[in-house]
C-alpha positions as CSV (number, residue, x, y, z in Angstrom):
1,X,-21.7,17.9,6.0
2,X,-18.3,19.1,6.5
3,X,-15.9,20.5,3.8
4,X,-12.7,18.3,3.3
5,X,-9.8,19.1,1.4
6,X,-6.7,16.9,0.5
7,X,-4.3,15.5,-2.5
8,X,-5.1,12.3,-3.5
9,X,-2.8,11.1,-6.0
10,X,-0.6,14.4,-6.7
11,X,-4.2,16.0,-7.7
12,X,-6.5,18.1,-5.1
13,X,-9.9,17.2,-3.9
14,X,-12.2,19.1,-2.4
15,X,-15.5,17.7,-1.2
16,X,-18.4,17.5,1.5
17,X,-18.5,14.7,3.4
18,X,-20.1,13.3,6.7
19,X,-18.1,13.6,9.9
20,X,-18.6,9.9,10.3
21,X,-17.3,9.0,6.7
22,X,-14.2,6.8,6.7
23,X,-11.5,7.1,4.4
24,X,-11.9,4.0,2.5
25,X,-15.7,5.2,1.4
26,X,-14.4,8.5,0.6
27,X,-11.6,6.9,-1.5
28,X,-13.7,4.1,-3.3
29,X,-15.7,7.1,-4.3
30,X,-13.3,9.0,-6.0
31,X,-12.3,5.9,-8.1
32,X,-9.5,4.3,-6.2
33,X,-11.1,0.8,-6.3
34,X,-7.6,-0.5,-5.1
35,X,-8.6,0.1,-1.6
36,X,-10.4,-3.0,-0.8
37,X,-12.6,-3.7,2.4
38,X,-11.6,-6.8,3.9
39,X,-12.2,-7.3,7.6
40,X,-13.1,-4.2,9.0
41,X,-11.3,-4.4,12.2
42,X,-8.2,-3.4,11.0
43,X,-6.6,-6.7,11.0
44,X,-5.9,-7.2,7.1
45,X,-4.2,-4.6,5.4
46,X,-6.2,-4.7,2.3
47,X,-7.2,-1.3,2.5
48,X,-3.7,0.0,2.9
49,X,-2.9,3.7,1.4
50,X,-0.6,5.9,2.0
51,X,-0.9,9.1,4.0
52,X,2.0,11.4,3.8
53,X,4.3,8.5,2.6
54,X,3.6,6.5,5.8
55,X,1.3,3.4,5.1
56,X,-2.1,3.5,7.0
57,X,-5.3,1.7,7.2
58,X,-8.2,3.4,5.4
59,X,-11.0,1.2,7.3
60,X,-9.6,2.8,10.6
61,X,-9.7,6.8,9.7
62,X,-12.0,9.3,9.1
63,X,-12.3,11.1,6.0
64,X,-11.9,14.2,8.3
65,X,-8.5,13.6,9.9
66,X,-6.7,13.3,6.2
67,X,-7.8,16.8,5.6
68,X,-4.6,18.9,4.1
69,X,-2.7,15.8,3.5
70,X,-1.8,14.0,1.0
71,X,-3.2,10.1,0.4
72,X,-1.8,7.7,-2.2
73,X,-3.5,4.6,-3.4
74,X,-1.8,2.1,-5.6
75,X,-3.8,4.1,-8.6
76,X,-1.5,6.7,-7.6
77,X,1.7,4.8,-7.5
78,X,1.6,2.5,-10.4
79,X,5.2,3.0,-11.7
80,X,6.9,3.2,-8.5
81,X,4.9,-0.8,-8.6
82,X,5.2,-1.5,-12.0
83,X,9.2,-2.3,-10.6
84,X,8.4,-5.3,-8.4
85,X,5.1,-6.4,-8.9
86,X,5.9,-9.2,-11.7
87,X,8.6,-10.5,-9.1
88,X,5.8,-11.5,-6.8
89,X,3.9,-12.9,-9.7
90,X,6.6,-15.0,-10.4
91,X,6.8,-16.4,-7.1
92,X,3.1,-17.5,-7.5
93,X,2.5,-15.0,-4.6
94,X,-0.4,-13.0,-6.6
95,X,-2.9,-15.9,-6.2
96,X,-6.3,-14.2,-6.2
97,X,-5.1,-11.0,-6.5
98,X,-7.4,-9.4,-3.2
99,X,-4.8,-9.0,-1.3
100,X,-1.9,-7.4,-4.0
101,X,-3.0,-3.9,-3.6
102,X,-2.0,-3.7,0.3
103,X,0.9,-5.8,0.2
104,X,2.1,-3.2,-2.6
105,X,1.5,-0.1,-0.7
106,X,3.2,-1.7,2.6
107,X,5.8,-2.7,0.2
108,X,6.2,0.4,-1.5
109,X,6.5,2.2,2.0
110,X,9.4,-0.2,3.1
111,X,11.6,0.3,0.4
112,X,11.0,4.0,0.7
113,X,12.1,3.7,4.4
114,X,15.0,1.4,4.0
115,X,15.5,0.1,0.4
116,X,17.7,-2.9,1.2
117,X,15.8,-4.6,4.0
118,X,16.7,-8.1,4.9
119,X,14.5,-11.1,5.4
120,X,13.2,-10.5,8.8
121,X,12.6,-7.0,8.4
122,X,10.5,-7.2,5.6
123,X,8.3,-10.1,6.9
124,X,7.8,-7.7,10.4
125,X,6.7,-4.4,7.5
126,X,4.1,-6.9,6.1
127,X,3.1,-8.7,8.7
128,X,-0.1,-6.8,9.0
129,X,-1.0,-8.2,5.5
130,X,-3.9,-11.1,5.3
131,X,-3.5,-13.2,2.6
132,X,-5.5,-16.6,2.8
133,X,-3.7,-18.1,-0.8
134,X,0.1,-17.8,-0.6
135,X,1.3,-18.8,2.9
136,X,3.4,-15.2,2.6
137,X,6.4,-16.9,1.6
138,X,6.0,-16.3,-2.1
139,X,5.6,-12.4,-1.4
140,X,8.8,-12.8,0.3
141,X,10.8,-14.5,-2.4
142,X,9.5,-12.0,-4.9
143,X,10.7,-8.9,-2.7
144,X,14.0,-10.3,-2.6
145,X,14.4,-11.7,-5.8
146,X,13.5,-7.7,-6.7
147,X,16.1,-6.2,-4.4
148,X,18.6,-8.5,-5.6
149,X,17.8,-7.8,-9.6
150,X,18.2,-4.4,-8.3
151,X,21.4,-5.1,-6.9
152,X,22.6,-6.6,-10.0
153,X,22.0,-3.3,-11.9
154,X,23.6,-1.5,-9.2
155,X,20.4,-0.2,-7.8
156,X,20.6,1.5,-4.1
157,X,21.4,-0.6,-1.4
158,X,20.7,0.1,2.5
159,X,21.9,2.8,3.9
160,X,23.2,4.8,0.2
């Protein structure tokens, strides 16, 4: 066992864990239930979280290697999602719901990066985001429709 400290959520954590532990265990068992386990292979993007702001996959890192950062999980970052979230409801893009968590973290993380993104630019963020129900297009549609309410009330735009 191996000591681990990091923020999760704006709160510290300390804890002992197994060198071979992966972030998405250690996560699960502090609660964040957001973090799905889809395929394992690090093909889905369910179990999207963010590590320092930058969007990683939980499946694919040891517990060990987020030491002294700081993870956020969509428990984390409900009102930053509370924003956009019924857009892509809307759009009938929120099917089964597995899926929602990641394609809000990956969402989340564009917007940070460049908050007026255009078509192509958000479908290459997502693109590492499985979902079996919507045929993507409806997560698209609800993005923009999103950007563009935001635009309407004179939100930021690219490169403000």
């Amino acid at each position: 066992m191996t000591d681990v400290k990091l923020i999760l959520n704006g709160r510290a954590v300390a804890d002992q864990v197994d060198a071979d532990l992966l972030l998405i265990d250690f996560l699960r068992a502090h609660g964040c239930y957001s973090v799905k386990r889809g395929c394992e292979t690090s093909n889905c993007g369910l179990c999207t979280v963010l590590m320092d702001g930058k969007p990683v996959l939980s499946c694919s890192m040891l517990t060990l290697r987020a030491a002294g950062h700081s993870i956020q999980t969509l428990e984390g970052l409900q009102e930053e999602a509370a924003d956009f979230v019924g857009f892509i409801a809307d759009q009938g893009a929120d099917q089964c719901g597995f899926c929602n968590p990641g394609f809000v973290m990956n969402t989340i993380a564009l917007l940070r990066e460049n908050p007026d993104p255009s078509d192509d630019e958000i479908r290459g963020f997502l693109a590492g985001n499985l979902c079996r129900c919507s045929g993507y297009e409806g997560q698209l549609r609800g993005i923009r429709r999103y950007l563009d309410s935001r635009k309407e009330k004179g939100g930021p735009r690219h490169g403000e």
